[in-house]
N, C-alpha and C positions, 0 to 999 in steps of 0.2 A: 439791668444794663445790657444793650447789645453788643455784641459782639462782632464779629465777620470771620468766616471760615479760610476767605483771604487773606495772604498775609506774603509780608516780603523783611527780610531783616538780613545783616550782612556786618560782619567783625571783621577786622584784621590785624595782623600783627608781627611782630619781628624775634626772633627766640634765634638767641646765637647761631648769627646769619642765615637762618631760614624762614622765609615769609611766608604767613598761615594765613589763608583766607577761608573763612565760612559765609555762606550762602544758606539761606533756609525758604522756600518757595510753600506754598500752600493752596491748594483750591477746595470747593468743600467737597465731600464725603459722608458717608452714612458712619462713618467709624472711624477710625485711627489708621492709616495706612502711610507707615512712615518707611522713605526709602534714602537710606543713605550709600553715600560715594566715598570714597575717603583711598588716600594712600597706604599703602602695605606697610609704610611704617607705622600707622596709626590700628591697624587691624585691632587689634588686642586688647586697644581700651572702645572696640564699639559697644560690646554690654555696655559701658557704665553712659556713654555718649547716648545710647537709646536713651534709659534713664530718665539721664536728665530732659532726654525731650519727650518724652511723654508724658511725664510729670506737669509741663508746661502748654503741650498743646491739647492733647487730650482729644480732638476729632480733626477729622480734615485730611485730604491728599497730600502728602507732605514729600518734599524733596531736600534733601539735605546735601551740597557739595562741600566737601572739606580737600582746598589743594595748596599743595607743598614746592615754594619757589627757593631753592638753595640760591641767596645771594653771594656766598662768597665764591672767588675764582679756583679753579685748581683743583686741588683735591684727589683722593686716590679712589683708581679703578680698579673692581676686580673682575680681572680676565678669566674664562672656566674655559681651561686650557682641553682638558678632554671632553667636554661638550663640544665644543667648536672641533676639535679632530673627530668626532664621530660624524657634525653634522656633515664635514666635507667627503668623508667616506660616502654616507649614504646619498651626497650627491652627486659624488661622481658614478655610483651606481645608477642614476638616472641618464649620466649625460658624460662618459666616458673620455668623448674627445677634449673637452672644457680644458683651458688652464689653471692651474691650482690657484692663480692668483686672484681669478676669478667665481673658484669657489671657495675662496678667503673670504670676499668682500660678500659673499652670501650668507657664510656661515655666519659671522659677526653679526650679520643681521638680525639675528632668528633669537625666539627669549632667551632670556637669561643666560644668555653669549656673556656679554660684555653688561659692569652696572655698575656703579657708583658704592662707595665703598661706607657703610651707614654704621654708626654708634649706636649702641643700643639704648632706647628712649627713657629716659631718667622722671625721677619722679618732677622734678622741677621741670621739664618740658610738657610732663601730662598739665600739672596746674596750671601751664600759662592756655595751652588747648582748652581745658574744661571751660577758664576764663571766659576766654573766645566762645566755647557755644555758649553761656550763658549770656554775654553779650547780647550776641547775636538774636539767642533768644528773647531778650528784652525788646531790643531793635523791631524785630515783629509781631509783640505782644501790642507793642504802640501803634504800630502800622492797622493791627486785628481794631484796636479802638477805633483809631481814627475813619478805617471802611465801615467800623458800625454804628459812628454817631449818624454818618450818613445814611448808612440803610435806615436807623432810625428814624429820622427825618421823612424820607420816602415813604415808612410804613405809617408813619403817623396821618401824613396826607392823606393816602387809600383809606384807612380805617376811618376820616374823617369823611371823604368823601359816599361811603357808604351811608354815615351816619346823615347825610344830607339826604343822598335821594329817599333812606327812609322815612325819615321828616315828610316828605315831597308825596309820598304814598296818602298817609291821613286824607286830603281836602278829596281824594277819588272814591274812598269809599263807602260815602253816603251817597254819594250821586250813580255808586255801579252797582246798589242793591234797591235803587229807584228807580233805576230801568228795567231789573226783574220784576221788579212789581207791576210798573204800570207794561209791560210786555203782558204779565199772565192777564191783567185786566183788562186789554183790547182782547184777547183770545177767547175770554171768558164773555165778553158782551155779544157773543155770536150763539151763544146759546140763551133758550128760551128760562128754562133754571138754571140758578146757580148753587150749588150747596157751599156755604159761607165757608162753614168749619171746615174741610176739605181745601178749600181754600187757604186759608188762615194755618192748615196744617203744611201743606205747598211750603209757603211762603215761610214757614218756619223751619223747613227741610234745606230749602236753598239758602236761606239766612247764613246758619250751620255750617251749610257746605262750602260757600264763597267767605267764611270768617277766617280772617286774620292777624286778629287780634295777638293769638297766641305765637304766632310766629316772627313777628314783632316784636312783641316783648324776652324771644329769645334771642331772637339776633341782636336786639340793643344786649345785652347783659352778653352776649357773647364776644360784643366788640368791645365794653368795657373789659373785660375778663383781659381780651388781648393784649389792650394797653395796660392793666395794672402790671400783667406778666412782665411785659415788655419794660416797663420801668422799675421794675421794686427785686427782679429775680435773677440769680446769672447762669450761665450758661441754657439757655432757656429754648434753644431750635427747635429742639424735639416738640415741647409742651407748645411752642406755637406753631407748630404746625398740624397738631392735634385741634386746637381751637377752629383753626383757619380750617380741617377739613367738617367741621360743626356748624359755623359760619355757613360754609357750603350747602349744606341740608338745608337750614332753613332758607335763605336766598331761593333753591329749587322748589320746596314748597311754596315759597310764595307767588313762585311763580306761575306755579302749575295753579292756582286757588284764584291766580288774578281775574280774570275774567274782563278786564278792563284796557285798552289798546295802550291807555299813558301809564297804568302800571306796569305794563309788560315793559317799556322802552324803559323805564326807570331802575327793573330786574335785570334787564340787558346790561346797563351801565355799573350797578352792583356787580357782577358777573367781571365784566370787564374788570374794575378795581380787584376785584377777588383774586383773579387770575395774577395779578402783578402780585399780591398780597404773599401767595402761594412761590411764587418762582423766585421772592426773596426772601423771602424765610427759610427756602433751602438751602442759605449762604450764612441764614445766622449759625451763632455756637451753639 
C-alpha cells in the first residue's frame, strides 16, 4: 500500500478555558526530521509528544505547531518588579536625559517583565493534549492515504506506459538485424571472394551485439517487481526506488544496444515515464 510522505492533520480543543490547537505538516525526507513548536507550558511533556509522533510517522520533514489560546477574561499577572528596575537603570544608562515614565513603558516591554500568572500542568490537562496529538495524528495518517492512493494511481499509469512502448519494441527487431545483414551483403558483393564462414561469424558477432532479448526480459520482471511492491508491502519508498533505479539500467542498455531510429524514440519516452516514476517515488513512505 502507498503511502505519501505528505501530510496535513490538525486537532483542536478546549481544556478549562484554554484553547489547544495542533497542527502537524509534512514533506518527504530521507529520514525522520521532526521539528516541534509548542508553548513553555507544554515544554516538559515534549519527550513523550516526540514519542508519540515518531511512533506514527516514521520518515518525512515534519513540523509540529502546538498553540495555547487562554479563552477566559481577567486573570492574574505577575509583574518581576526587580527585573523591570534593573531594566530601567540600565537604560537610563544608555539615555540619561529620558523620563522615567518613559523608560517604564520600555522596561515592561522587555522578557519576562510582565506574564500571565499559570497553574502548573496537571495530569488531566497532559491527557486531553496527548488526546489532541493523537488526533491530529490520525487526522494526517488519512490525509498520508489519501496523497497515496493517488500517487498510486500516477505510478501505475507510468509503469503501464513503459510496459507499452516495450511491447512497441518487439515488431523492430527483426527488421534492425535485416538491415545488418543485407548492409554486410552489398559490401561484400564488391569483392571478388567472399569467405562464407567469416561471414556467418560477422553476422553472428553483431547478432550478439544488437540482442536484447535479455534486457527485456529484465525490465518486464523489473516493472512487475514494482507493482507487486507497490500493492502487497507497506511503507515500501525506499525498496521502490531501488527498483526504479534497476529499471534505470536496463532502459539505458537498451538503449545504447538499439541500433534502430523507432527504438531509440520509444527508449526516449521510457526514459521520460521513468523520470516521473523516480520523482514520485521520492514522496512515497
Amino acid at each position: 500500500m502507498i503511502l505519501s510522505m505528505t501530510g496535513f492533520g490538525r486537532s483542536e480543543g478546549v481544556f478549562e478555558g484554554k484553547k489547544i490547537t495542533i497542527d502537524l505538516k509534512s514533506l518527504n525526507s530521507k529520514s525522520l526530521d521532526l521539528n516541534i513548536k509548542m508553548p513553555v507550558r507544554y515544554k516538559e511533556k515534549e519527550f513523550e509528544i516526540r514519542k508519540i509522533l515518531n511512533d506514527g510517522i516514521l520518515r518525512g520533514k515534519v513540523d509540529c505547531y502546538i498553540n495555547l489560546e487562554n479563552l477566559q477574561e481577567g486573570g492574574e499577572v505577575s509583574i518581576n518588579h526587580n527585573l523591570i528596575s534593573a531594566y530601567i537603570t540600565e537604560l537610563k544608562k544608555v539615555a540619561a536625559d529620558g523620563p522615567d515614565f518613559e523608560y517604564l513603558k520600555m522596561a515592561v516591554r522587555m522578557p519576562d517583565a510582565v506574564a500571565a500568572k499559570q497553574d502548573d500542568l496537571s495530569e488531566a490537562e497532559w491527557n486531553f493534549l496527548a488526546g489532541l496529538v493523537k488526533e491530529a495524528l490520525q487526522k494526517f495518517d488519512t490525509f498520508r492515504k489519501t496523497e497515496g492512493d493517488i500517487l498510486h494511481e500516477e505510478l501505475k499509469r507510468n509503469i503501464h506506459n513503459i510496459e507499452t512502448y516495450l511491447s512497441m519494441v518487439v515488431p523492430y527487431e527483426g527488421v534492425r538485424l535485416e538491415a545488418v545483414k543485407e548492409r554486410y551483403q552489398n559490401t561484400l558483393k564488391e569483392f571478388a571472394q567472399i569467405d562464407e564462414t567469416r561471414f556467418y561469424q560477422e553476422m553472428a558477432y553483431y547478432t550478439e551485439k544488437l540482442d536484447i532479448s535479455e534486457e527485456k526480459v529484465r525490465l518486464a520482471q523489473h516493472l512487475k517487481y514494482y507493482t507487486d511492491v507497490m500493492k502487497n508491502e507497506d511503507y515500501n519508498g525506499k525498496k521502490l526506488g531501488f527498483i526504479s533505479q534497476e529499471m534505470g539500467r536496463e532502459i539505458n542498455t537498451l538503449g545504447s544496444k538499439a541500433n534502430h531510429a523507432e527504438i531509440q524514440k520509444l527508449v526516449v519516452m521510457m526514459k521520460d515515464d521513468l523520470e516521473k516514476i523516480k520523482e514520485q517515488t521520492l514522496n512515497v513512505l
